[in-house]
PDB file of the backbone (N, CA, C, O) and the ligand in Angstrom, with CONECT records:
HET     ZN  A 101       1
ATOM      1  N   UNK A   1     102.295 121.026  86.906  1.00  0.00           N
ATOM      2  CA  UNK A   1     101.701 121.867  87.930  1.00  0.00           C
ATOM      3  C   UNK A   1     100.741 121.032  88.765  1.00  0.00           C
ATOM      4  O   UNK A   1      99.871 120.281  88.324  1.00  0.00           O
ATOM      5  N   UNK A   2     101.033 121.281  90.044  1.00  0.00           N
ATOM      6  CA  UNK A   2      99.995 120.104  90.808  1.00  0.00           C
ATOM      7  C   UNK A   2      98.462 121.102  91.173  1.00  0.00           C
ATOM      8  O   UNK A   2      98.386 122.307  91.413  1.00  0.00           O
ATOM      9  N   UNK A   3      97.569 120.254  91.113  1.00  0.00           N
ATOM     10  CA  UNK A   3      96.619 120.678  91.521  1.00  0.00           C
ATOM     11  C   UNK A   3      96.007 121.511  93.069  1.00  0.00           C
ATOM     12  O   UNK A   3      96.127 121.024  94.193  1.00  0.00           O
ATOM     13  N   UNK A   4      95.412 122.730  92.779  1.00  0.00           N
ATOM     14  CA  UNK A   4      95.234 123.489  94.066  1.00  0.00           C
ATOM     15  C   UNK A   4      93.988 122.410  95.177  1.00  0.00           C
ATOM     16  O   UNK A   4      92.924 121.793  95.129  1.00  0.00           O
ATOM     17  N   UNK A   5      95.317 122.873  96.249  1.00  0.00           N
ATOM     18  CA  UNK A   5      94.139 122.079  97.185  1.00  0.00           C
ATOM     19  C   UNK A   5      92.722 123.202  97.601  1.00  0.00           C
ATOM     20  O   UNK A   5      92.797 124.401  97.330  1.00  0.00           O
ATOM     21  N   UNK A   6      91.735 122.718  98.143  1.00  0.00           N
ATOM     22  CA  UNK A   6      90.776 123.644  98.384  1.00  0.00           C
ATOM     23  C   UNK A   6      90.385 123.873  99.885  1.00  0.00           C
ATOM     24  O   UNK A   6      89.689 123.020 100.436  1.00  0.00           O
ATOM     25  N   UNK A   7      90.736 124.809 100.464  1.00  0.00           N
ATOM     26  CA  UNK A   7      90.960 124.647 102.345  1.00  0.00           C
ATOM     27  C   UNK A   7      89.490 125.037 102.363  1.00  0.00           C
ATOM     28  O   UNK A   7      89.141 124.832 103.526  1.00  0.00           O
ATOM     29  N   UNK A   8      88.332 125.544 101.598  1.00  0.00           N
ATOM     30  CA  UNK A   8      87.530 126.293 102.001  1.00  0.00           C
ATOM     31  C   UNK A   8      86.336 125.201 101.783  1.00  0.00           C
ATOM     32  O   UNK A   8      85.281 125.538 102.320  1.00  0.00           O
ATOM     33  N   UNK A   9      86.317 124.171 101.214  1.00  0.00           N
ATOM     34  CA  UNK A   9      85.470 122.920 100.484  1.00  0.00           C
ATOM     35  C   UNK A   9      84.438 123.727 100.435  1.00  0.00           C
ATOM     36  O   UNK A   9      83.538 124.030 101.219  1.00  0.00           O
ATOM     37  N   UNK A  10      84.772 124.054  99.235  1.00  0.00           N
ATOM     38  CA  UNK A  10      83.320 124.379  98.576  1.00  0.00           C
ATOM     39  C   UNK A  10      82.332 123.138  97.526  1.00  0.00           C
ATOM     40  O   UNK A  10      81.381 123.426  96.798  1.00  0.00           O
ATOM     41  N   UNK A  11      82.735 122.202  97.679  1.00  0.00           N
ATOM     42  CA  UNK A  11      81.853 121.194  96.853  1.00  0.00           C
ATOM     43  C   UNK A  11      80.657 121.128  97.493  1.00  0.00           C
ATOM     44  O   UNK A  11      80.458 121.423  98.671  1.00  0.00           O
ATOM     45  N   UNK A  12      79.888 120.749  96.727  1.00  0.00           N
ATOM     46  CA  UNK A  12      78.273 120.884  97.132  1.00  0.00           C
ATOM     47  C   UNK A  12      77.871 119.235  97.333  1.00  0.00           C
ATOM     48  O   UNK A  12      77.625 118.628  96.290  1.00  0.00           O
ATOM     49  N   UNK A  13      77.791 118.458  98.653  1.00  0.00           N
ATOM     50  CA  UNK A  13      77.653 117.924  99.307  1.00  0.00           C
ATOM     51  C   UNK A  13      76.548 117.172  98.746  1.00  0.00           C
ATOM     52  O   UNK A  13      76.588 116.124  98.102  1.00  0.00           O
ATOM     53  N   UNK A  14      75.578 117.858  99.084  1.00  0.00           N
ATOM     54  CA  UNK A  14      73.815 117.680  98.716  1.00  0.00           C
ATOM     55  C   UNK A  14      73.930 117.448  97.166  1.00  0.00           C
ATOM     56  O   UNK A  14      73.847 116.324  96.673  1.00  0.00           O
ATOM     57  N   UNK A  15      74.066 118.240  96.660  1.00  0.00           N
ATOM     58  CA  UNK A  15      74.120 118.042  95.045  1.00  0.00           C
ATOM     59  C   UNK A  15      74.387 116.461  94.677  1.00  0.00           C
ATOM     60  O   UNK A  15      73.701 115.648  94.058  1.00  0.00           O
ATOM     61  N   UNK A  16      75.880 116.349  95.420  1.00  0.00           N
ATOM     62  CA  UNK A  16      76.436 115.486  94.691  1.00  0.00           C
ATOM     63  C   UNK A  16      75.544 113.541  95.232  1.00  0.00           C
ATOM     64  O   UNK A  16      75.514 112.457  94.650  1.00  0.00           O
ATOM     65  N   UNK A  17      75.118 113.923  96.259  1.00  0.00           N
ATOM     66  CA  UNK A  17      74.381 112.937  96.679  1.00  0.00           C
ATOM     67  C   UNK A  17      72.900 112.577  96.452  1.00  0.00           C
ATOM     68  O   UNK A  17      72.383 111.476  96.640  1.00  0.00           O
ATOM     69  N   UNK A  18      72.213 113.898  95.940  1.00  0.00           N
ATOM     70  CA  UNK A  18      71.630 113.818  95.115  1.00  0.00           C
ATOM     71  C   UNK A  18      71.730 112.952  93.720  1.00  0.00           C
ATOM     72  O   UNK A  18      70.896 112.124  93.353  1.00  0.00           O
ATOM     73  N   UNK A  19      72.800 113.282  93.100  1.00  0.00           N
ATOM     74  CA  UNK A  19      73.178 112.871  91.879  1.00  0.00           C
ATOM     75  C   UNK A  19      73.401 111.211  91.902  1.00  0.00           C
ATOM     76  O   UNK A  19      73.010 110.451  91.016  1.00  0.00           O
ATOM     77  N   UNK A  20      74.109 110.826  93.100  1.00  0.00           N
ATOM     78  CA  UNK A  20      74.202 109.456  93.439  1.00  0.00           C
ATOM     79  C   UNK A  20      73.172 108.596  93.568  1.00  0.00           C
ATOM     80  O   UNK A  20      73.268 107.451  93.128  1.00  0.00           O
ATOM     81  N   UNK A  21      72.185 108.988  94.118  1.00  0.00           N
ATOM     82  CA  UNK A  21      71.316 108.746  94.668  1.00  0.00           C
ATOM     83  C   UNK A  21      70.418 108.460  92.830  1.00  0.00           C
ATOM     84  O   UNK A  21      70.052 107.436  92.253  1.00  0.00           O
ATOM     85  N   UNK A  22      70.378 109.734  92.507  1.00  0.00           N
ATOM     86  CA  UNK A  22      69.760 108.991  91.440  1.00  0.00           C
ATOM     87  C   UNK A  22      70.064 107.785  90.445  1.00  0.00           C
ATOM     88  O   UNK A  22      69.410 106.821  90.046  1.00  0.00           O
ATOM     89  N   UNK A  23      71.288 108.248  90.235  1.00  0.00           N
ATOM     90  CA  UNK A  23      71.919 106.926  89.654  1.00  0.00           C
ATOM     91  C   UNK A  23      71.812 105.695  90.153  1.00  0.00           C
ATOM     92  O   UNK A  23      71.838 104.817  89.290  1.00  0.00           O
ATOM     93  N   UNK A  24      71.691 105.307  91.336  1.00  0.00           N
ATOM     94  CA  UNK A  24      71.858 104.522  92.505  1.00  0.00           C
ATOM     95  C   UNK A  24      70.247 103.719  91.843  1.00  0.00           C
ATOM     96  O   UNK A  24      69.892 102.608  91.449  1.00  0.00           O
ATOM     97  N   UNK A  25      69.778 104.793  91.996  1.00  0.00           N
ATOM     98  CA  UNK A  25      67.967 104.072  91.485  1.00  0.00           C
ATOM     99  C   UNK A  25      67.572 103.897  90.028  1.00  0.00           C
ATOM    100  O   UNK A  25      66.445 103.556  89.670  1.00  0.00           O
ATOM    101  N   UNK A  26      68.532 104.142  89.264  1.00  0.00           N
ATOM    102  CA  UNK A  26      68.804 103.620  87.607  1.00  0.00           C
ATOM    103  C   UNK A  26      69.280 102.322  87.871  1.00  0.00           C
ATOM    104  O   UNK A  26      69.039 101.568  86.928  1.00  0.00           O
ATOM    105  N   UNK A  27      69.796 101.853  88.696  1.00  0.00           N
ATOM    106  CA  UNK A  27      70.629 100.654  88.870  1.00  0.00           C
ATOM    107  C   UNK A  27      69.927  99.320  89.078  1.00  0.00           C
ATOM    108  O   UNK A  27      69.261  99.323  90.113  1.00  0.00           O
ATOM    109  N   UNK A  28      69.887  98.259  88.441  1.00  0.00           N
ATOM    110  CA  UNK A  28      69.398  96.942  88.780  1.00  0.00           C
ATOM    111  C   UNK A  28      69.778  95.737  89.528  1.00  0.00           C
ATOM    112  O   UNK A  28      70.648  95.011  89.048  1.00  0.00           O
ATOM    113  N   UNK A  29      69.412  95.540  90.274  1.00  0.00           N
ATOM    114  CA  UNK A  29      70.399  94.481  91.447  1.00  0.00           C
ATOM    115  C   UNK A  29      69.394  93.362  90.621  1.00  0.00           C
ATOM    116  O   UNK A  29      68.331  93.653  90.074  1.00  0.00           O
ATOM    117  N   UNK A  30      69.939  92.185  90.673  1.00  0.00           N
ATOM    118  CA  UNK A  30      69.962  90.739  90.287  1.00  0.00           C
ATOM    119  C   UNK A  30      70.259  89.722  90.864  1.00  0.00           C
ATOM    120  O   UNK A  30      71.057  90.190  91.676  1.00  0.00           O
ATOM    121  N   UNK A  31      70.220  88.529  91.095  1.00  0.00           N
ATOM    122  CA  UNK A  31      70.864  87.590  91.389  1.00  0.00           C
ATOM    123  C   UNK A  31      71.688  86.936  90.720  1.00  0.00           C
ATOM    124  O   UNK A  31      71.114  86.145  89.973  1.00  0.00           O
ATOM    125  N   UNK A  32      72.964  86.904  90.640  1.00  0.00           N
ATOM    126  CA  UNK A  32      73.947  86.238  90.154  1.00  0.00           C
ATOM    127  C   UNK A  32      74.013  84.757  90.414  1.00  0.00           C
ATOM    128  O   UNK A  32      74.351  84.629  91.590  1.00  0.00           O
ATOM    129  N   UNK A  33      73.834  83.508  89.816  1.00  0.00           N
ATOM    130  CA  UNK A  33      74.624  82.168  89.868  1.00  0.00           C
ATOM    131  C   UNK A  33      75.043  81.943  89.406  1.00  0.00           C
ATOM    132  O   UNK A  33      74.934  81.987  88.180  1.00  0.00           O
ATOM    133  N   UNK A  34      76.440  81.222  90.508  1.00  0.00           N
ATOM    134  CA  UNK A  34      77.499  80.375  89.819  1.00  0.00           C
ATOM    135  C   UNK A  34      77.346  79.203  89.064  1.00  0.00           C
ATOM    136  O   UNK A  34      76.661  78.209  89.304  1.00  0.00           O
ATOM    137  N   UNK A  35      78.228  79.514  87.927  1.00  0.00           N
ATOM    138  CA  UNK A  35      77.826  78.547  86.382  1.00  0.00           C
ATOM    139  C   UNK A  35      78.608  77.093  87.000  1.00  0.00           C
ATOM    140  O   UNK A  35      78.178  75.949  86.855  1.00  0.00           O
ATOM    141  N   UNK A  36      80.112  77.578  87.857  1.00  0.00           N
ATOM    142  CA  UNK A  36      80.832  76.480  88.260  1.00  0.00           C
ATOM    143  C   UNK A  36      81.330  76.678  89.463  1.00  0.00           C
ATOM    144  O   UNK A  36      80.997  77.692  90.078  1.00  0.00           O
ATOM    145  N   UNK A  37      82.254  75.714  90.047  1.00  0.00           N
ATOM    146  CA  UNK A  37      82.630  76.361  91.431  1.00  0.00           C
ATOM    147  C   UNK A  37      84.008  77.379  91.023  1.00  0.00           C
ATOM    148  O   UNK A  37      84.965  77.255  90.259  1.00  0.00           O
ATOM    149  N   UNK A  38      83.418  78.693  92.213  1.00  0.00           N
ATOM    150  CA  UNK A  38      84.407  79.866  91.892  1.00  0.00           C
ATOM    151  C   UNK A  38      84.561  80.297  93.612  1.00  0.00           C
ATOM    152  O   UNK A  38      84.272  79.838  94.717  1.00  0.00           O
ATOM    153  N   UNK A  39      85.123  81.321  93.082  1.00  0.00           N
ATOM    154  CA  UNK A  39      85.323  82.085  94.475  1.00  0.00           C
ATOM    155  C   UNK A  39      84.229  82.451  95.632  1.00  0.00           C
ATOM    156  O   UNK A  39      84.378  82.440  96.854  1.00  0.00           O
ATOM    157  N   UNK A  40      82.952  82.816  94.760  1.00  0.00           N
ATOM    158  CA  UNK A  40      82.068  82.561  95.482  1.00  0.00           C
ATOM    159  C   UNK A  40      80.950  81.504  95.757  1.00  0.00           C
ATOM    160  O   UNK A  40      79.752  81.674  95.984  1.00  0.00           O
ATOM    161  N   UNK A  41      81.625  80.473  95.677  1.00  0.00           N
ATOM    162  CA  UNK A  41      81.052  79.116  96.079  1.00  0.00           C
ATOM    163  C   UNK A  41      80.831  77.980  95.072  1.00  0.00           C
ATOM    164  O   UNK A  41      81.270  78.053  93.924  1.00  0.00           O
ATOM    165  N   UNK A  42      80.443  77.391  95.329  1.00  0.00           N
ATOM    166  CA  UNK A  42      80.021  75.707  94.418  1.00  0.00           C
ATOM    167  C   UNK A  42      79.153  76.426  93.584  1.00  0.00           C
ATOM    168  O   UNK A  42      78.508  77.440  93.853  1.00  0.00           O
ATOM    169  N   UNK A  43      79.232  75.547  92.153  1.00  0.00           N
ATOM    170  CA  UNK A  43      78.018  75.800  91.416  1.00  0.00           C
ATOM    171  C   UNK A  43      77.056  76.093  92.060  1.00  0.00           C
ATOM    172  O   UNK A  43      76.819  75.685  93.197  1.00  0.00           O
ATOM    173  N   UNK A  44      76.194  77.046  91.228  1.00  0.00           N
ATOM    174  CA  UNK A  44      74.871  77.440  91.875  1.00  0.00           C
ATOM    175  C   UNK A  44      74.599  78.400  93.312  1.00  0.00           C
ATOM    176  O   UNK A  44      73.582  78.793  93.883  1.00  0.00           O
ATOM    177  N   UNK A  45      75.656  78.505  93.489  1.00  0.00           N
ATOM    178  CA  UNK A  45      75.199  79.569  94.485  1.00  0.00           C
ATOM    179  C   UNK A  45      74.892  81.160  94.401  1.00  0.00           C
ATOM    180  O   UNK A  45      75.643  82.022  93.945  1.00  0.00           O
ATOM    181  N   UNK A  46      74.069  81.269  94.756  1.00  0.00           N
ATOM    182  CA  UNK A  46      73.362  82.864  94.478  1.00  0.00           C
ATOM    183  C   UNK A  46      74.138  83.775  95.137  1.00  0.00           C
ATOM    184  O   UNK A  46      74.601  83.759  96.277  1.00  0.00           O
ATOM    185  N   UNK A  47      74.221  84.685  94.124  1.00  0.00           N
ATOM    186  CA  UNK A  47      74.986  86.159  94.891  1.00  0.00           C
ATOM    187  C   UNK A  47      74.551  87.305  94.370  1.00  0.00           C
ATOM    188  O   UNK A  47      74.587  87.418  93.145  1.00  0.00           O
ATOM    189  N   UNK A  48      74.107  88.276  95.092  1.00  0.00           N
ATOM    190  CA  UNK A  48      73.774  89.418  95.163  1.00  0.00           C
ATOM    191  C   UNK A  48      74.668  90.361  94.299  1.00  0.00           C
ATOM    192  O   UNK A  48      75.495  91.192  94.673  1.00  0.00           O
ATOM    193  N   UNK A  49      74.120  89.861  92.529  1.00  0.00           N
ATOM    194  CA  UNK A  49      74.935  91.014  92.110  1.00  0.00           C
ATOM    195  C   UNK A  49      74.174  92.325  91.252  1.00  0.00           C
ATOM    196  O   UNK A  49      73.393  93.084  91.826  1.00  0.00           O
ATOM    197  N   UNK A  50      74.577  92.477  89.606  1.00  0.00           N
ATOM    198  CA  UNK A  50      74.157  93.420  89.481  1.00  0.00           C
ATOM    199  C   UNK A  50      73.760  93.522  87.666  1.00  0.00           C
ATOM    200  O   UNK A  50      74.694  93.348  86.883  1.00  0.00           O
ATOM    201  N   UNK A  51      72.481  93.780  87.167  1.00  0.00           N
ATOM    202  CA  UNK A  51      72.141  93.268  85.589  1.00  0.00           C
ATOM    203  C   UNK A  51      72.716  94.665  85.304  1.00  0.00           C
ATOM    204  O   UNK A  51      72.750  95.520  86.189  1.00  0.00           O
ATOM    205  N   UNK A  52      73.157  94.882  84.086  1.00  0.00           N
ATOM    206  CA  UNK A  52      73.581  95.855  82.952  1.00  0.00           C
ATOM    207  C   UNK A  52      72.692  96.186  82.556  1.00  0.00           C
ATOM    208  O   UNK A  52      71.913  95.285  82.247  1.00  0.00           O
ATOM    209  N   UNK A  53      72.195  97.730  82.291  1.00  0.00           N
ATOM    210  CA  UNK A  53      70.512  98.230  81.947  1.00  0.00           C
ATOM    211  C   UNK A  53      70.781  97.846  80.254  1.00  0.00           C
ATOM    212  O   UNK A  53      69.873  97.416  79.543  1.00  0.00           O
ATOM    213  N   UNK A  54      71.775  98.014  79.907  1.00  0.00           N
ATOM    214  CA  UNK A  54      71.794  98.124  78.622  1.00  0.00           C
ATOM    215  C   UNK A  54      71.852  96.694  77.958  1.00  0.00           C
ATOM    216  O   UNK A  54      70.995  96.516  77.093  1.00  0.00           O
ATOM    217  N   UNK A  55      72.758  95.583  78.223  1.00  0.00           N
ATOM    218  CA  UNK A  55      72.365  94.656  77.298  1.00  0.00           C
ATOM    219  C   UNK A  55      72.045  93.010  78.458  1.00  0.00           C
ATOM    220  O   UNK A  55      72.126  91.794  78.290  1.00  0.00           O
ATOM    221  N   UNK A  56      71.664  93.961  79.615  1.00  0.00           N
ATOM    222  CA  UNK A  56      70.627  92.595  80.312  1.00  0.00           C
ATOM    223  C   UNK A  56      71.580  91.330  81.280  1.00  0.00           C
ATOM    224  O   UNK A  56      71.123  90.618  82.174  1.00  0.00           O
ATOM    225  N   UNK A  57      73.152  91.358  80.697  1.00  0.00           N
ATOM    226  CA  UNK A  57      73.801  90.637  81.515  1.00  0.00           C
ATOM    227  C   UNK A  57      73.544  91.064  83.000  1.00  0.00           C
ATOM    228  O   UNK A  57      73.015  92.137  83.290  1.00  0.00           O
ATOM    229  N   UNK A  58      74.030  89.989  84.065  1.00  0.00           N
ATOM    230  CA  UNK A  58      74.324  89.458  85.411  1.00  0.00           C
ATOM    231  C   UNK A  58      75.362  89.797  85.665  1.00  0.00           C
ATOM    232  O   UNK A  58      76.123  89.214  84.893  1.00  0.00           O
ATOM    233  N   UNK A  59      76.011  90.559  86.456  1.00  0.00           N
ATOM    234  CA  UNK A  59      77.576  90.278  86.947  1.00  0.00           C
ATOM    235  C   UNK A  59      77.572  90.109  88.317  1.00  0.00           C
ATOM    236  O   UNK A  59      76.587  90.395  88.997  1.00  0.00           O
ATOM    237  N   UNK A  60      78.863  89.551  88.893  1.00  0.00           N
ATOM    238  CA  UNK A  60      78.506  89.001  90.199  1.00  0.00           C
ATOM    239  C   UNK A  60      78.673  90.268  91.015  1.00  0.00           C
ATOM    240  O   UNK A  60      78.145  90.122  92.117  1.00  0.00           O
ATOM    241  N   UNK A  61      79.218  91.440  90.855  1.00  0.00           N
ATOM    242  CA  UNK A  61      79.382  92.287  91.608  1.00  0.00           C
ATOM    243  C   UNK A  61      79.749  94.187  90.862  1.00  0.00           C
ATOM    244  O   UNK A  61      80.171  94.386  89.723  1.00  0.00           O
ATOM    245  N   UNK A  62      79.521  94.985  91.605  1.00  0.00           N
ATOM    246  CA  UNK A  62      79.326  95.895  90.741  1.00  0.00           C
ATOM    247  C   UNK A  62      80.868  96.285  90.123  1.00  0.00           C
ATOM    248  O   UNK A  62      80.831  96.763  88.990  1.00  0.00           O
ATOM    249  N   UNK A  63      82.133  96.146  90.699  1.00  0.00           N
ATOM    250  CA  UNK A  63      83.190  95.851  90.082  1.00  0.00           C
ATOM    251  C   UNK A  63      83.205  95.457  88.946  1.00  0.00           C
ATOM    252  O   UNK A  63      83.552  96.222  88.045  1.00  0.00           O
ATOM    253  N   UNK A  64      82.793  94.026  88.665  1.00  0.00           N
ATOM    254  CA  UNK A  64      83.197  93.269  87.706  1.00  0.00           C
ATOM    255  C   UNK A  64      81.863  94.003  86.403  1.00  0.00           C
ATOM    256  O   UNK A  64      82.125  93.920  85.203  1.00  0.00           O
ATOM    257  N   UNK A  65      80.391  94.731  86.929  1.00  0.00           N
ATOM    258  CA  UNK A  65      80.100  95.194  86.118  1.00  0.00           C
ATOM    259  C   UNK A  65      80.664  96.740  85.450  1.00  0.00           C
ATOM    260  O   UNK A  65      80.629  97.205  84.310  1.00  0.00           O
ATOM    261  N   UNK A  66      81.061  97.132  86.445  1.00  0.00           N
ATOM    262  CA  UNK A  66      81.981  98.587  85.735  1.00  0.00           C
ATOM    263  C   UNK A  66      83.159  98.079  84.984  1.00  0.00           C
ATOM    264  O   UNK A  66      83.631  98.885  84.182  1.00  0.00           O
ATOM    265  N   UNK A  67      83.821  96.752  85.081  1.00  0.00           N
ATOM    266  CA  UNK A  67      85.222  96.871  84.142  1.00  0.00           C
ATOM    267  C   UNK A  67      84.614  96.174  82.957  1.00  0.00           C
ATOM    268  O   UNK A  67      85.287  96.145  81.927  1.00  0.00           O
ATOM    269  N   UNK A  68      83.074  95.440  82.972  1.00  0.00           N
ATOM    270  CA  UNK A  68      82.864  94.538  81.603  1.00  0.00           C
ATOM    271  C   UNK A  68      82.111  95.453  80.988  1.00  0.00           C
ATOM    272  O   UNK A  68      82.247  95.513  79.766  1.00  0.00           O
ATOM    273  N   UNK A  69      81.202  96.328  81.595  1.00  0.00           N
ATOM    274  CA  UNK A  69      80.664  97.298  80.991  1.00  0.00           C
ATOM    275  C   UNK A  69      80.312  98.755  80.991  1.00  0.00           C
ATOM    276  O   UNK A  69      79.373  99.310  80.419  1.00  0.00           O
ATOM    277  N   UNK A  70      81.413  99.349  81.875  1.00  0.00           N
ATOM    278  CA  UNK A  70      81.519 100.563  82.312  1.00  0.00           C
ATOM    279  C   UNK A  70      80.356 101.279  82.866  1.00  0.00           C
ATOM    280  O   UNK A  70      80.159 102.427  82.468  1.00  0.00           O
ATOM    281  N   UNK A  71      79.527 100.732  83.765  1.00  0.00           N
ATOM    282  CA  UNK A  71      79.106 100.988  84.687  1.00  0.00           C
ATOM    283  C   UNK A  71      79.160 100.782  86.024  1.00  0.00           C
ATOM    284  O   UNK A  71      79.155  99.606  86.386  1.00  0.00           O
ATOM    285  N   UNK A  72      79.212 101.651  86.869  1.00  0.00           N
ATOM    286  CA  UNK A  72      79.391 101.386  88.031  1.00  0.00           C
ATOM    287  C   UNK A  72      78.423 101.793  88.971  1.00  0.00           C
ATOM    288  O   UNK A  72      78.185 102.983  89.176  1.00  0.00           O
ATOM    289  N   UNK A  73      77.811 100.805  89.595  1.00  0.00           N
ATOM    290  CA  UNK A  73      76.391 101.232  90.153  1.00  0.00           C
ATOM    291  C   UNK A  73      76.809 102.089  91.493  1.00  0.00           C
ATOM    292  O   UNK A  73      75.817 102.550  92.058  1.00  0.00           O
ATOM    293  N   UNK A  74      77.924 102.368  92.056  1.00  0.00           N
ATOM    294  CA  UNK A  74      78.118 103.601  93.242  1.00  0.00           C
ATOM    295  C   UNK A  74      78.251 104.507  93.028  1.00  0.00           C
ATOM    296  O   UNK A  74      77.931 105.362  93.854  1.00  0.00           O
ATOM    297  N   UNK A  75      78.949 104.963  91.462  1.00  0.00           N
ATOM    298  CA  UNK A  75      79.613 105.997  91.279  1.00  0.00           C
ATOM    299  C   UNK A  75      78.557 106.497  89.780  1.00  0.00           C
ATOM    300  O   UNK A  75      78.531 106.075  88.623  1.00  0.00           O
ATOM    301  N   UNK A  76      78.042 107.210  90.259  1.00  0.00           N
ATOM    302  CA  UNK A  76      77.811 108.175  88.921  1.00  0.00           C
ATOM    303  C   UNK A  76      78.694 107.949  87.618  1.00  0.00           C
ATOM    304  O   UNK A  76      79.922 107.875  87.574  1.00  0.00           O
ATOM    305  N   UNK A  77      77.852 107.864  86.640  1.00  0.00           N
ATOM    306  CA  UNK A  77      78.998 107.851  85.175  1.00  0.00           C
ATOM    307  C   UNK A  77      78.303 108.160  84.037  1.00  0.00           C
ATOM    308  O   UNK A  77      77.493 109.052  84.287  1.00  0.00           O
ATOM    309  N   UNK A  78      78.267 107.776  82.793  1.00  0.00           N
ATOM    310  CA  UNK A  78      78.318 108.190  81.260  1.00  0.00           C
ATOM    311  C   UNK A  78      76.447 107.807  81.307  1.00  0.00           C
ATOM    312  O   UNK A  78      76.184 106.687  81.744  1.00  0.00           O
ATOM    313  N   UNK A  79      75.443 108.542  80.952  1.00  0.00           N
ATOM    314  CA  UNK A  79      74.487 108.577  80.556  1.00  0.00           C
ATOM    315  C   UNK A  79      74.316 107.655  79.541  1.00  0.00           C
ATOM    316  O   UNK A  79      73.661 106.636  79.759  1.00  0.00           O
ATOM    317  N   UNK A  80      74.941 107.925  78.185  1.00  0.00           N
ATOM    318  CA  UNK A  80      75.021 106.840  77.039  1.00  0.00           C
ATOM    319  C   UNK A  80      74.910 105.735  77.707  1.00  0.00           C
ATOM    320  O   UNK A  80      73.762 105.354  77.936  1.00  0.00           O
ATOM    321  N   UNK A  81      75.772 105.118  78.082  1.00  0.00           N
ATOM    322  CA  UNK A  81      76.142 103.397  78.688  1.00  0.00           C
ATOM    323  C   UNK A  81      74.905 102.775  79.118  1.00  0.00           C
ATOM    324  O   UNK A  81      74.932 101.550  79.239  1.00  0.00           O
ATOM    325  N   UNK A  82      73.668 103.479  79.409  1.00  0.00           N
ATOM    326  CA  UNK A  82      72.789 102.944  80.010  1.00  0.00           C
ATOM    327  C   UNK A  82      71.986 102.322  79.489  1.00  0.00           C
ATOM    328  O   UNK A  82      71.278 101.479  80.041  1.00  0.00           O
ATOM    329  N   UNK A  83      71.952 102.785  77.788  1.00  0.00           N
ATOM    330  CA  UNK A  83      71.306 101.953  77.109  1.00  0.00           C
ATOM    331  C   UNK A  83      72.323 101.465  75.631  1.00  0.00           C
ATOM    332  O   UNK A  83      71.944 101.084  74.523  1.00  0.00           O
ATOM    333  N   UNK A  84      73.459 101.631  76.076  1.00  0.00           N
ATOM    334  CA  UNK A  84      74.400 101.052  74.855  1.00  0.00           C
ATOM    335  C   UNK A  84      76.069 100.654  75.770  1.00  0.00           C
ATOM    336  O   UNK A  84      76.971 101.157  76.440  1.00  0.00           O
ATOM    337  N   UNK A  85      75.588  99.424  75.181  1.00  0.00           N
ATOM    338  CA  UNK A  85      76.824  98.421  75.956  1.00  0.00           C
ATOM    339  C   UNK A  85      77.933  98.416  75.304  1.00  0.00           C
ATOM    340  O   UNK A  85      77.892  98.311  74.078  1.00  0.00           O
ATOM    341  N   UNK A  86      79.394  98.548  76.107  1.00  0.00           N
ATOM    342  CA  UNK A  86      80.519  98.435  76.018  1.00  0.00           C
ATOM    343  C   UNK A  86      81.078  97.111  76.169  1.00  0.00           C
ATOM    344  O   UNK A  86      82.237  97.125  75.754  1.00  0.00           O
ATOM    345  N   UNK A  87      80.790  96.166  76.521  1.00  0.00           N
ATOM    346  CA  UNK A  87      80.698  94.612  76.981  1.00  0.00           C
ATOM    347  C   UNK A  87      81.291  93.959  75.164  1.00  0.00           C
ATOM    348  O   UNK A  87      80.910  94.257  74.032  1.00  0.00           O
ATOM    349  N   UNK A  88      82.535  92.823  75.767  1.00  0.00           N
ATOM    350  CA  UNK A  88      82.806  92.405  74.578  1.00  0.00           C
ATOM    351  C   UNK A  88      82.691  90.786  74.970  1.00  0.00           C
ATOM    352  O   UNK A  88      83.029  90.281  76.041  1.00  0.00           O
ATOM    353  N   UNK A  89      82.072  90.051  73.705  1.00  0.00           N
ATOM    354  CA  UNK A  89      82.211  88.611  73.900  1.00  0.00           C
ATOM    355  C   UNK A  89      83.048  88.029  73.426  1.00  0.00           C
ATOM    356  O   UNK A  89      83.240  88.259  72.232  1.00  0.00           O
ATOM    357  N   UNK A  90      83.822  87.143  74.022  1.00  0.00           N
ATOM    358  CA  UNK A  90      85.097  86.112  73.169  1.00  0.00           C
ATOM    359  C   UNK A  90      84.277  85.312  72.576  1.00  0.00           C
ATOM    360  O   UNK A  90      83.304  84.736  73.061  1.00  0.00           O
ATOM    361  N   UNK A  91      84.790  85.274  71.228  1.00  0.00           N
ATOM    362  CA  UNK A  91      83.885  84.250  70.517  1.00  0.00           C
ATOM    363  C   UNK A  91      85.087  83.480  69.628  1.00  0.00           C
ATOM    364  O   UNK A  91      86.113  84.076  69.300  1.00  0.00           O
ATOM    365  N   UNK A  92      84.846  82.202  69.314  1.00  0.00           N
ATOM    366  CA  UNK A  92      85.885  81.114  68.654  1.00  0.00           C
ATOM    367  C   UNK A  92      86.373  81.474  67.219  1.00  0.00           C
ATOM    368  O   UNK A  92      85.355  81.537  66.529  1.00  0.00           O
ATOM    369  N   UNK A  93      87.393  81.720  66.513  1.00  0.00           N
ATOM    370  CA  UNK A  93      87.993  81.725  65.645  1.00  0.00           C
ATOM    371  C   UNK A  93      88.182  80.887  64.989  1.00  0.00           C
ATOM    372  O   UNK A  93      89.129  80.139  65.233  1.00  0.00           O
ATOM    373  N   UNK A  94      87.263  80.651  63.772  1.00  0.00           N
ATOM    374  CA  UNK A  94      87.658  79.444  62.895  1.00  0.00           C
ATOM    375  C   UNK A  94      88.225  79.557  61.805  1.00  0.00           C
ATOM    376  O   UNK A  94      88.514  78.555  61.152  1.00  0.00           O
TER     377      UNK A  94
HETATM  378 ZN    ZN A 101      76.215  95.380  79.274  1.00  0.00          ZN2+
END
């Protein structure tokens, strides 16, 4: 069954930007540097990204922090996450 469209938009506009908005200001911007040369430049170059409230990492962008640690600093999400990280480290197998 497909979902009803809504001709009358009743979503609450304000609310929801409200809600963004707060989240938006839970959020920590950081400076990201490159460890090596990458996509965004030669070692060492600074980029405007984004720390994880919960376990303190850098990511270079809020993308790469919503898929390493399921936050996403535009979009509203999971309360928990904010202070308990989803983030996994590869670590060596001996
Ligand atoms: Zn994290």
């Amino acid at each position: 069954m497909s979902e009803q469209l809504d001709m009358f938009d009743t979503r609450d506009y304000d609310a929801e930007a409200e809600a963004k908005a707060a989240w938006k200001s839970r959020m920590i911007p950081a400076e990201w540097v490159a460890p090596e040369d990458c996509m965004a430049g030669p070692a060492g170059t600074v980029v405007q990204g984004w720390k994880c409230p919960a376990c303190g990492k850098i990511e270079i962008n809020g993308f790469v922090l919503s898929i390493n640690h399921g936050i996403d600093p535009d979009i509203p999400g999971r309360e928990d996450l904010l202070d308990h990280c989803i983030s996994m480290d590869l670590r060596r197998v001996s």
